[in-house]
C-alpha positions in Angstrom: 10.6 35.9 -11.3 10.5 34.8 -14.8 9.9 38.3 -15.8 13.1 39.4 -13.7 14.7 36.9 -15.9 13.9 37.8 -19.1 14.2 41.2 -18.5 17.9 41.0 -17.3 18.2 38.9 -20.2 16.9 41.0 -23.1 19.2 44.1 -21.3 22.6 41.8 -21.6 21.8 40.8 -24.9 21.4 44.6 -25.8 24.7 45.4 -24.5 26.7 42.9 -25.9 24.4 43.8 -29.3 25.9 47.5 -28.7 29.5 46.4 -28.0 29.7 44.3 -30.8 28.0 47.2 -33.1 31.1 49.3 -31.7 33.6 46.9 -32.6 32.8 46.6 -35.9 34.4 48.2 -38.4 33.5 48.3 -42.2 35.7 47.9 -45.2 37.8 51.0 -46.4 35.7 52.8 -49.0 37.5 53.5 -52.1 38.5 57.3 -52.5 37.9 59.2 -56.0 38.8 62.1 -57.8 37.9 63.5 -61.0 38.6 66.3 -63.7 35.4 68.4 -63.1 36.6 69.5 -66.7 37.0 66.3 -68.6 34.4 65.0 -71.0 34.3 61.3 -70.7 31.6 60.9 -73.2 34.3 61.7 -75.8 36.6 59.1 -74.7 36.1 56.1 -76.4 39.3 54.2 -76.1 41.4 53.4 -73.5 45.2 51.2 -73.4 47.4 50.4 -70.4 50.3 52.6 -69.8 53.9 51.1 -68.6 54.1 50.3 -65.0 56.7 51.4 -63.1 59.3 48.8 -62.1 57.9 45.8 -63.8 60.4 44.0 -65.9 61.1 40.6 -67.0 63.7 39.8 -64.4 61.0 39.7 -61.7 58.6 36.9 -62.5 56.2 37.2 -59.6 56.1 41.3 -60.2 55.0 40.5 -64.2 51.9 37.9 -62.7 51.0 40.9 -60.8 51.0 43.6 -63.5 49.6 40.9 -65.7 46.5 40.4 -63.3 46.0 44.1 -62.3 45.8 44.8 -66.4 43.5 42.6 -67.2 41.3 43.1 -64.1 41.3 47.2 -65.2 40.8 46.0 -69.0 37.8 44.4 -67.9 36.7 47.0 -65.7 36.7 49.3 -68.5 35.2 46.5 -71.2 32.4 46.5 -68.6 32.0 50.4 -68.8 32.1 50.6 -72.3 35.4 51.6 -73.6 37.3 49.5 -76.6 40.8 48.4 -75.7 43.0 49.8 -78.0 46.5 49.4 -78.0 48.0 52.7 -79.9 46.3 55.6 -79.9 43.8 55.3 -77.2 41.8 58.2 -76.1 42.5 56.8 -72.1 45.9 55.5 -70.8 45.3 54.0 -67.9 48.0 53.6 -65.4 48.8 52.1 -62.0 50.4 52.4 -58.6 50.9 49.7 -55.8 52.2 50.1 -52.2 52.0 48.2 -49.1 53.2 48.7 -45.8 53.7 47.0 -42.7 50.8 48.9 -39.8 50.3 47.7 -36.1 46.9 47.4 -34.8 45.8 47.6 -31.3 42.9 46.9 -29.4 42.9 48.4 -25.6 40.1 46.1 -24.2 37.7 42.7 -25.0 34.7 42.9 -23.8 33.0 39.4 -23.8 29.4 39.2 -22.1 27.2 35.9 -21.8 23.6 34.9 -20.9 23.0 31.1 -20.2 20.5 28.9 -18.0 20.3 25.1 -17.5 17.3 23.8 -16.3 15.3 26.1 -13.5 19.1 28.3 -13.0 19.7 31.4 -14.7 23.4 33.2 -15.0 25.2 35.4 -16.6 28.7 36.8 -16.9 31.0 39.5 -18.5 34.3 39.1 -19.1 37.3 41.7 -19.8 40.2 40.9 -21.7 43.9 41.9 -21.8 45.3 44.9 -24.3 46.1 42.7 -27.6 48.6 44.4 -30.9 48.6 42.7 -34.0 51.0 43.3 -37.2 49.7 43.4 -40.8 50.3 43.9 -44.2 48.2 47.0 -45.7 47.9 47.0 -49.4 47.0 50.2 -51.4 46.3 50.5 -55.3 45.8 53.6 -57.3 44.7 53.9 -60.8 45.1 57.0 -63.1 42.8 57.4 -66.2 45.0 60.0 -68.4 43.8 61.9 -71.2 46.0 60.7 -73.8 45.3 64.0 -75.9 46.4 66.5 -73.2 48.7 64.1 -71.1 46.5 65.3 -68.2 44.9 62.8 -65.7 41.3 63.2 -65.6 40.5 60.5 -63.0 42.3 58.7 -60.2 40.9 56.1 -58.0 42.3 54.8 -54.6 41.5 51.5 -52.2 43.4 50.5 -49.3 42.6 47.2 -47.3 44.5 44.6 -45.1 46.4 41.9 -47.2 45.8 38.2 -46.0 46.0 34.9 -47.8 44.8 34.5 -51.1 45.0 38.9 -52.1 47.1 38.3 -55.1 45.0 35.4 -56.3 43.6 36.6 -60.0 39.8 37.0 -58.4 40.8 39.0 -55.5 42.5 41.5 -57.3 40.0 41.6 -60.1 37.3 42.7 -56.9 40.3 45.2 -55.8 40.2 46.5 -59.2 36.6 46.8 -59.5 36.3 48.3 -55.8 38.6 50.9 -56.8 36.9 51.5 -60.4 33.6 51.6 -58.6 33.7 55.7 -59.7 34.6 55.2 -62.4 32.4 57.1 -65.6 31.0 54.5 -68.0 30.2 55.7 -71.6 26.5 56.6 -72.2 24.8 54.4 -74.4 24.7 55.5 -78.2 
């Protein structure tokens, strides 16, 4: 009987190990694209372009564009470019959107195993259709040969925006998700 048990055990916790597995979605991996023409190793300077529709009658909007600029002048610190701010061989630019999106989920599935003392049980349990609204967030960031004005990289990340996405750390990790791409000079 015990082996009844633990059988019928080990094939409910399988199932719920394979609905949960099926759930489960992973983080949106950041998209790329890249001049198949453009030699970064002779770039060695790079300087933020304007962003569009930042101004000094928006507080909150400049705290933004101050974060995002520092978070991709570290990104590119890290890669080996010097900051320079006439002249550079890079101008790098961004882009911000977000939009409202409406997620749904059709069915819960919810299985348990449990015994007390000599009594074994088990259950499964279906759930009602749920929607929920959020806030998507998307940032692009153009790498522009300042030589030919032509943009010779471009990097993209979307993700959900919850509480705490415009704090200074979470956008630098944005940044750097979206950079991930991103050629680094070669040593010299």
């Amino acid at each position: 009987m015990n082996r009844l048990r633990t059988a019928f055990a080990c094939c409910l916790l399988s199932l719920a190990a394979a609905i949960a597995a099926g759930c489960a979605s992973a983080p949106p991996e950041p998209e790329s694209m890249r001049d198949p023409g453009a030699d970064f190793a002779s770039y060695a300077t790079s300087g933020g372009a304007p962003a569009p529709g930042v101004n000094e009658a928006d507080a909150p909007l400049q705290l933004l564009d101050q974060n995002i600029r520092a978070a991709i002048s570290s990104e590119m610190r890290r890669r080996g470019y010097v900051e320079s701010a006439s002249d550079p061989d890079l101008r790098i630019a961004y882009q911000t959107t977000s939009q409202d999106k409406v997620e749904s989920n059709p069915v819960r599935v919810g299985v348990g195993v449990g015994s007390w003392g000599g009594s074994f049980g088990g259950s499964v349990n279906v759930g009602s259709p749920s929607v929920r609204n959020y806030r998507e967030g998307t940032l692009v960031i153009h790498a522009i040969d300042a030589g030919r004005n032509a943009e010779v990289w471009q990097g993209r990340v979307s993700a959900r925006m919850g509480k705490g996405s415009l704090e200074p750390a979470a956008i630098a990790g944005t940044v750097s998700t979206a950079m991930r791409d991103f050629p680094a000079r070669p040593a010299r």
